[in-house]
N, C-alpha and C positions, 0 to 999 in steps of 0.2 A: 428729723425723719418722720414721715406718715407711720403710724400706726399698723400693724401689720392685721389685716380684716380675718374675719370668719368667713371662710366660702361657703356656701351652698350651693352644692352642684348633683342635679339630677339629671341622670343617672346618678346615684354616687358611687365613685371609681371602688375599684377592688381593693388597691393603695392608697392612701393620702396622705404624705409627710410634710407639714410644712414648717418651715424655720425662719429662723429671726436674717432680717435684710429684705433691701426691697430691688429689682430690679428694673428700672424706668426706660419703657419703651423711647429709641430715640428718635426724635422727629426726622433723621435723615440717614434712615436707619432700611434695614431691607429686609429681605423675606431668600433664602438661600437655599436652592435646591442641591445638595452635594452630590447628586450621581445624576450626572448628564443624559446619560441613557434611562433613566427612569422615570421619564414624559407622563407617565399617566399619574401621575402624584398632580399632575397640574392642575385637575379642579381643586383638589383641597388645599392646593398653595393660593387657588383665585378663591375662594371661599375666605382664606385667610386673611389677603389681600382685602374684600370688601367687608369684614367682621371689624378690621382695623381703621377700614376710611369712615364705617358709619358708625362707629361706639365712640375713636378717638379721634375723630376731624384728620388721622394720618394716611397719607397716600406714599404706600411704601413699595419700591420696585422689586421685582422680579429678577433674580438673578442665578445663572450656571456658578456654583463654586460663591468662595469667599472674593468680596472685593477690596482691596487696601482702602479704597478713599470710602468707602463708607459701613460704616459700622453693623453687624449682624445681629439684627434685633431676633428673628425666628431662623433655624435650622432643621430641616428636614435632611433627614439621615435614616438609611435602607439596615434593616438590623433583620439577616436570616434568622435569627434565633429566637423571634417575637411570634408567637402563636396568626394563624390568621386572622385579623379583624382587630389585633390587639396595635398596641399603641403606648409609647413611655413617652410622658414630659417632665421636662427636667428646667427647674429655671433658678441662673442661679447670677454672680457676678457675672458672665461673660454672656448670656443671654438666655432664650428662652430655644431648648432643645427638642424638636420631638425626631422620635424613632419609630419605625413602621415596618414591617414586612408585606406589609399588601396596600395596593392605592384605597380600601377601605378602612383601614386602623388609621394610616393617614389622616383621612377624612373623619372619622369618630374622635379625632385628636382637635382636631379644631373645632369641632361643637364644642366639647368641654372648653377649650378655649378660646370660645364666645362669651362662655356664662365667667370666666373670670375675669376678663378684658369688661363685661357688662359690669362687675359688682366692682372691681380695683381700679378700674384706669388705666392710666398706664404705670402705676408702679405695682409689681406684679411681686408676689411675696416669692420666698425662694421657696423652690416646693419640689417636690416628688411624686409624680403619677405614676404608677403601672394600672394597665385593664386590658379589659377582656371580657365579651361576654360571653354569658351562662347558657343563652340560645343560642344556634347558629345559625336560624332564620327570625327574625323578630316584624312582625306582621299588622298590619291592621286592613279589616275587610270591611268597605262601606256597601251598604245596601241602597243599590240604585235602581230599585225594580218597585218598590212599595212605593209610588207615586212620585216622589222626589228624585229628581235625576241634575244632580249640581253641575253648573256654569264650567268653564272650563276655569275662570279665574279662581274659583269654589276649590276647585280640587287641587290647585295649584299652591294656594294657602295651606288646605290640608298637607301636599305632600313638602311643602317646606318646613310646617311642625313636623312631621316625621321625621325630616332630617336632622330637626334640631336634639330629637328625643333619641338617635341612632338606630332610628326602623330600617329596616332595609328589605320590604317587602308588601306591596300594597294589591289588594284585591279589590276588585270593584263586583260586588254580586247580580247576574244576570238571571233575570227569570220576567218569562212575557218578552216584552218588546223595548227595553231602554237602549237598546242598539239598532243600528240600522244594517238588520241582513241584507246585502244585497239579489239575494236570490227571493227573497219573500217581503218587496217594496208592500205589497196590503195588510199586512200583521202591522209595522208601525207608520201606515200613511197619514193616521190622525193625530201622532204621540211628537215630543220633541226628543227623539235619542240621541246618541252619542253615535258619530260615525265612526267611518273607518279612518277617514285622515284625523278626526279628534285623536282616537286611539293612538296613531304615531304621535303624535302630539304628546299626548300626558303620558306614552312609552319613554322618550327621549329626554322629558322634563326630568321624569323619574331617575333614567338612570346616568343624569349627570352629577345624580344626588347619591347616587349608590344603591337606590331602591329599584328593586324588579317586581314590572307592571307582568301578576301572575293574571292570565283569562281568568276566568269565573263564570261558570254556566251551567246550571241545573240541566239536567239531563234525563230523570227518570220518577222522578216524585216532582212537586208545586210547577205542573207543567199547563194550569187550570187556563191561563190566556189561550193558548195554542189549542190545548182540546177541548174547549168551547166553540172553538171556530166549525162551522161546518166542514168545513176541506180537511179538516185532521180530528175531527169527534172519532169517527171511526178506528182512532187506533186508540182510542181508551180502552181501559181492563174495562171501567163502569161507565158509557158513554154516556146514558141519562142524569149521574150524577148516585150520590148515595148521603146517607146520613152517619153522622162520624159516631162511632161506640161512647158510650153514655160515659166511660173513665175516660174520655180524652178531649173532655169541655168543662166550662164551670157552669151548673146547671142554674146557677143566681142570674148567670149572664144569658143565657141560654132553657128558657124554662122548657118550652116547645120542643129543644132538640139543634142541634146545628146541621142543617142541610150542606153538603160542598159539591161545587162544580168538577165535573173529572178533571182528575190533577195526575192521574197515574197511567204513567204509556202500559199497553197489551204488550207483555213481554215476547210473544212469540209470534207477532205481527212481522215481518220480515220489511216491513214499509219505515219499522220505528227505526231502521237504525239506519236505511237510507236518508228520514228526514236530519238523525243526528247529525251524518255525514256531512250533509250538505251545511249544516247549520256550523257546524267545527269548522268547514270549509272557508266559511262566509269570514269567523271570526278571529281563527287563529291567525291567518297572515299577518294581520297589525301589531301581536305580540313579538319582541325576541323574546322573553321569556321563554326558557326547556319547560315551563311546568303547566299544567292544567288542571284545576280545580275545574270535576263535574259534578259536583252536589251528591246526589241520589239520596236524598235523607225524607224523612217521614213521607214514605211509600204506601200511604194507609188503607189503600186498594188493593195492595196487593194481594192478589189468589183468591180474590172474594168476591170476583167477576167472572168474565169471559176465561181463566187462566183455575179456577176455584177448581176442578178436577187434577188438573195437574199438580195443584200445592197439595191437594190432598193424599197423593200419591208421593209426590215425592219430595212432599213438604215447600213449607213459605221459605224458610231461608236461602233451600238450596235452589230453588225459581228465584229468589232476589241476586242470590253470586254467583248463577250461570249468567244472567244477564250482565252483571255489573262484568263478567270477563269477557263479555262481547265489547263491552263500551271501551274496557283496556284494551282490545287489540284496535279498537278505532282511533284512539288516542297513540298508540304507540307508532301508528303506523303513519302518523301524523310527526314524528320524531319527539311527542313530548313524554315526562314523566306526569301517570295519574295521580292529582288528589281527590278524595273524596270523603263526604262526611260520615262518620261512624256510628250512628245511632243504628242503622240496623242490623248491621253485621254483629254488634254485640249483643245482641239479642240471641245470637247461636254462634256461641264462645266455641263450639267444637266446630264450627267453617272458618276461623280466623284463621288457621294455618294453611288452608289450600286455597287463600289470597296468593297473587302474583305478586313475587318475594319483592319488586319494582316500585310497587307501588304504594301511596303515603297515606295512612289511616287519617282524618283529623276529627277528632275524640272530642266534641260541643257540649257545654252542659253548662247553665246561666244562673243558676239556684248557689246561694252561700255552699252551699253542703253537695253539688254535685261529686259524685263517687269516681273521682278522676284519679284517685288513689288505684284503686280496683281495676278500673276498667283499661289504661294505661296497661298495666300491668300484663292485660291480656295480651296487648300488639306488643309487646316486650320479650313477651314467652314464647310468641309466635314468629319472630322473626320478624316480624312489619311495622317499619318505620312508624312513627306518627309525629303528630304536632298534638297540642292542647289550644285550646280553644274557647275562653271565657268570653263574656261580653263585658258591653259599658250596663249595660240594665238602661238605661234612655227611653227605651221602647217603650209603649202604651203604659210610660209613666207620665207624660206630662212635662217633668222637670227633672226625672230619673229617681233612683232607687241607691243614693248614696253607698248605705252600708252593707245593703247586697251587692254592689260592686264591687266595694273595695276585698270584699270573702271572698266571692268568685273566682276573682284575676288573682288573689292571694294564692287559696287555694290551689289551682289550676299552675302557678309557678312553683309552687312548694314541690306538688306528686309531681307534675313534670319534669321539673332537673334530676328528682330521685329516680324516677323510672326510663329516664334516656329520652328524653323528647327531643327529635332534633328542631323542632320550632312552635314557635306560641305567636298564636294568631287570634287578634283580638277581635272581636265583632261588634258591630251597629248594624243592629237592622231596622227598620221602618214599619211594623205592623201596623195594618188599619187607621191609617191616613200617615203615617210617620211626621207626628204632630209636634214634637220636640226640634228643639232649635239647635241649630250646632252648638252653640259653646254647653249646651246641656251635657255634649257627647264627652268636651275636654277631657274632664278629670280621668275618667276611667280611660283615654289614650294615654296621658302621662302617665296614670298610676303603674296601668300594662307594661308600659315601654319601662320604667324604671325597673322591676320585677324582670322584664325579659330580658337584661342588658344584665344583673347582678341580682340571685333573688335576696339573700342575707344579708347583702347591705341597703336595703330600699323596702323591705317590710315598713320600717316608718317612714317611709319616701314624703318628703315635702309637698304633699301636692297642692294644694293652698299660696304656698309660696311660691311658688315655680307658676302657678298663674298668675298672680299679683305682679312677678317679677318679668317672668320670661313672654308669659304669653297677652295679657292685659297690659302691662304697666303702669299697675293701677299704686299710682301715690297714695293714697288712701289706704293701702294695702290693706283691704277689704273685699276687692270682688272674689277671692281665692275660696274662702272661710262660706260665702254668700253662697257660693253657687252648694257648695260640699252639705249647708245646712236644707238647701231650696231644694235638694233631694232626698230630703228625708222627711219631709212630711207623711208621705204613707206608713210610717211608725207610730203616728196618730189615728191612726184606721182601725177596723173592728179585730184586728188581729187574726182573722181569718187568711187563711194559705191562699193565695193568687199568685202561682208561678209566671213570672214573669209578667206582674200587671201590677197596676195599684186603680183601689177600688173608684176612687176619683175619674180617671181614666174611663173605669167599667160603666159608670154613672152617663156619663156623658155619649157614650156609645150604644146604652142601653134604651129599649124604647120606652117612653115616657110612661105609659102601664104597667111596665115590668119593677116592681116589688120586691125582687131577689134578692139585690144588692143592700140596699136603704133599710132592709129590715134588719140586717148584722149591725146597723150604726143609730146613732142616737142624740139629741140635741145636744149632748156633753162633748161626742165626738166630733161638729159640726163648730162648736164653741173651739176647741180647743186646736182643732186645724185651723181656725180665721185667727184667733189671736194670732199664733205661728207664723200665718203667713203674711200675716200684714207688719208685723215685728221685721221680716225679712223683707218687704216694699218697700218699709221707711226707710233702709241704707241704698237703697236703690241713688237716694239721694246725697249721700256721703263720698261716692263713685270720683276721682279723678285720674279717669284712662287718658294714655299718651298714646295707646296703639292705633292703627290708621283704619281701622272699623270699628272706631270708638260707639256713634251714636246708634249704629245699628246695631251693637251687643245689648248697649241700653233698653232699646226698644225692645229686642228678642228677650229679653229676660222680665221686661213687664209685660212683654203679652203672655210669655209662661205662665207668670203670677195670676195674668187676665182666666186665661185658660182653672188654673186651680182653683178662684174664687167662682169663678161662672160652675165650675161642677159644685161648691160647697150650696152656691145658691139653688142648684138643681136637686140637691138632697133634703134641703129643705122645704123644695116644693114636693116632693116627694112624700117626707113625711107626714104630709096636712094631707095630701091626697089618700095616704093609710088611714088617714081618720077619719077628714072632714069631705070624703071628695067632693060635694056640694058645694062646699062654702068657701073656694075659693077666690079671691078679690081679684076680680078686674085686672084693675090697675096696676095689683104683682104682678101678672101673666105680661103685661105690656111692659112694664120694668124689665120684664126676663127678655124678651123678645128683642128691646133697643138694645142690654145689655150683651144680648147674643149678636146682636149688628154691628155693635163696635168690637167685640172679639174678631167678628169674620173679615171683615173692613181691614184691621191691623194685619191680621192673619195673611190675607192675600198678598196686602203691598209687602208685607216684611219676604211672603215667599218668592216673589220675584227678584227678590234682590241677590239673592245667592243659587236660587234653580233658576231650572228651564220651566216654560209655562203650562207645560204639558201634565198633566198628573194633578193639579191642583185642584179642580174641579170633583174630583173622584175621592180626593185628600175631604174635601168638607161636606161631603155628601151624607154625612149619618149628621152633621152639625145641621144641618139644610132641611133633614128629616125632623130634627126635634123642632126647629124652629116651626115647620108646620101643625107640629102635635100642642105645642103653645096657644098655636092660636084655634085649634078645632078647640081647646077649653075655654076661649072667651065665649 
């Protein structure tokens, strides 16, 4: 008899008992649905069905009830007494048993038994499942507004790792133009959006997977595309535009000051909440989703415009939740439940309870140490729902920020199950060019998902393995370990605080006179990043991926590396330009220059591969900038 394996299974279950005996799938064997009238168990019986034909070459039929002539390899069975979304498997001599109370525990039962059908075969050890998860919405929100707006195939991949990871809630973030309103064809006539039939599209994809395609659409803050336009400047609070307060930039990055384009509607413009109208009108239809996420988060206009008497009067917060209750009776009246982001409301902890008792706080904070403990706490006291909300860290890292991710999403599951969160919603966003390559994004969706599905048993969540295994297939069992180390290079940085950045990133974004950054780092730090990162190039070479985007993860993970050495090499010309700016050589500038050609070269072909073409341009346009500033030095 085979050996009875070690699973590894992420999520890992709430229960796991396994004992001695093996039960071997049989080749002429079936898949049994015991309650005839419970039809909708039938995607995760045809899930189970295709997890079986493509791991064990078995094509096992469908069947109402137990059949004599052929033997019951899977049984599905309706157990009232199983919490919702929960799930028991049971495998023992007479087969492999799962129990469900809703066609979603169902369907969380066969992912799990994916990953053990992946690691056993068909002799499947006798074992014991019970689960259930910890959230009762588990989420991930991609940011499709920061220039990158993914292919439909793109998102189709994503939401099949979400299935495999038991997400069951996907947001796609709108801000600007990545959609195609049909009431405002000139906002995106030059851009490649996502229509309205895409949208039934990846709605239907979604929920034959069990995840709900939630709208997503800024509404009151980062509204800078639309009030830039002439035809809607006029309902900005600051329609010329303003300069952001000196605490809310990094002045290395920013010597001069940061200028922003009005990003913040006139609250009391009675035009703004027609235009929302019309825009909710354009985009809700293609949701079934009940829910809508409107943003409204970093408002930094607010009252310090056209509107700056009235905050004075009767203050900024309560001009920010009169409005945000005008947006809830737009949405409500729309049949959906509001979400929206919490960064400003808690800012004036004494308005969190004359929130509409309806409506879903979601409490964002991306820092190891964000105060999710605290501020949770507040919508807890107050009566109002919320989610939590960490990120992957991916953004204006390059290659991401490993071990502030894995604190974050840590963090953010821990105070959330303690304080009632009904959902935890993961975030990617794309700031300033959203330069980072999907598998960059992986780790921090698994690590989330494991966390948001059980947080006690997945603090040490595999996630390494579960790449190598589940998502890579990498024989080598190397790329897991590779990516988790290629995010921590900014641990090598001047140790200096950059929320949400690493300084690499800042280098390459920075104009090639600006000195801010380069002067916290130093030829040791410069040494000691390139050994690192070329340590990590050379296993690039070790790679033997089975999955069916094998050479394009290849590529996207050296132009990552491309990207990190082309900043190292920009710190070095930097630092000669602190000393020597005369005496720089030629023929370095023309090194940096080719070298920045084959970065943009890779850069482009790799982005058409999984986005639309639209955004890419505007994505390499500060890379386009220094290439010029290269050559006014020759």
């Amino acid at each position: 008899m085979s050996e009875i394996p070690v699973l590894q299974l992420l999520p890992r279950p709430r229960t796991l008992t396994v004992t001695g005996g093996l039960f071997r799938i049989p080749a002429k064997g079936s898949i049994v649905l015991n309650d005839a009238e419970n039809r909708d168990i039938l995607p995760a019986a045809r899930k189970l069905q295709e997890v079986t034909s493509q791991v064990l070459r078995l094509e096992l039929p469908l069947s109402i009830g137990p059949r004599p002539s052929r033997q019951s390899a899977y049984n599905f069975s309706y157990n009232r007494l199983l919490p919702a979304q929960a799930y028991e498997i049971t495998a023992g001599a007479d087969g492999i048993a799962i129990s469900y109370s809703t066609p979603e525990g169902a369907y969380y039962a066969v992912a799990t038994l994916k990953q053990i059908l992946e690691q056993c075969g068909r002799d499947v050890p006798y074992l014991s499942i019970l689960d259930q998860p910890d959230f009762a919405a588990r989420g991930l929100m991609i940011d499709i507004s920061r220039n990158k707006i993914p292919k439909l195939e793109t998102l189709y991949r994503i939401i099949d790792l979400m299935s495999d990871l038991k997400f069951n809630q996907l947001q796609l973030y709108i801000e600007g133009s990545p959609f195609a309103y049909e009431s405002f064809p000139r906002v995106w006539e030059l851009e490649t959006p996502i229509t309205g039939e895409e949208i039934l599209r990846i709605d239907a994809y979604s929920r034959e997977r069990f995840i709900e395609l939630v709208p997503n659409q800024n509404s009151f803050g980062h509204m800078e595309h639309w009030l830039s336009r002439p035809e809607f400047n006029h309902l900005a609070e600051i329609p010329e535009g303003f300069m952001l307060p000196d605490t809310m930039y990094d002045s290395d990055l920013y010597p001069d000051g940061l200028f922003m384009q009005p990003g913040t509607f006139h609250t009391e413009d009675p035009e703004v909440l027609s235009l929302l109208g019309r825009m909710y009108d354009d985009l809700l239809p293609y949701f079934t989703s009940s829910q809508f996420n409107v943003g409204c988060d970093e408002t930094y206009e607010l009252g310090l415009g056209k509107s700056k008497a009235l905050a004075d009067s009767a203050g900024k917060g309560q001009l920010y939740l009169s409005f945000l209750q005008r947006i809830h009776e737009l949405v409500t009246a729309r049949g959906k439940t509001m979400q929206f982001w919490g960064d400003i409301i808690i800012q004036h902890p004494e308005l969190i309870p004359h929130l509409p008792k309806d409506i879903i706080a979601m409490e964002w904070g991306y820092s190891a140490g964000h105060p999710f403990e605290a501020d949770t706490l507040k919508f807890r006291e107050a009566g109002i729902p919320f989610y939590v909300c960490p990120g992957t860290s991916s953004w204006n890292s390059l290659t991401g920020r490993t071990d502030n991710m894995l604190a974050n999403l840590r963090n953010a599951a821990v105070h959330g199950k303690t304080n009632g969160a009904i959902g935890y919603l993961i975030t990617d966003w794309g700031d300033f060019g959203h330069w980072q390559h999907l598998p960059v994004s992986y780790a921090g969706f698994i690590y989330g998902a494991a966390l948001s599905w059980n947080v006690e048993n997945n603090l040490e969540a595999d996630v390494a393995g579960y790449l190598n295994r589940s998502v890579f297939q990498d024989r080598s069992a190397t790329i897991g370990q590779l990516l988790l180390d290629l995010g921590n290079y900014y641990k090598l940085e001047s140790g200096t605080l950059r929320p949400n950045d690493s300084e690499l990133s800042m280098l390459l974004r920075s104009r090639l006179d600006n000195m801010g950054i380069v002067k916290k780092l130093t030829p040791v730090h410069f040494d000691q990043l390139e050994a690192y990162i070329s340590t990590i190039e050379e296993q690039l070479e070790e790679l033997d991926l089975a999955c069916d985007d094998a050479e394009l993860v290849r590529e996207e993970l050296a132009n990552g590396i491309h990207f990190v050495k082309h900043a190292l090499y920009l710190g070095r010309l930097k630092l000669q330009l602190t000393t020597s700016p005369g005496k720089i050589d030629p023929a370095l500038l023309q090194g940096q220059i080719k070298d920045l050609d084959l970065l943009l070269h890779s850069y482009r072909q790799l982005w058409t591969r999984r986005n639309r073409a639209g955004g890419l341009e505007q994505s390499v346009s500060k890379l386009l900038r220094l290439r010029s500033e290269y050559e006014a030095l020759i």
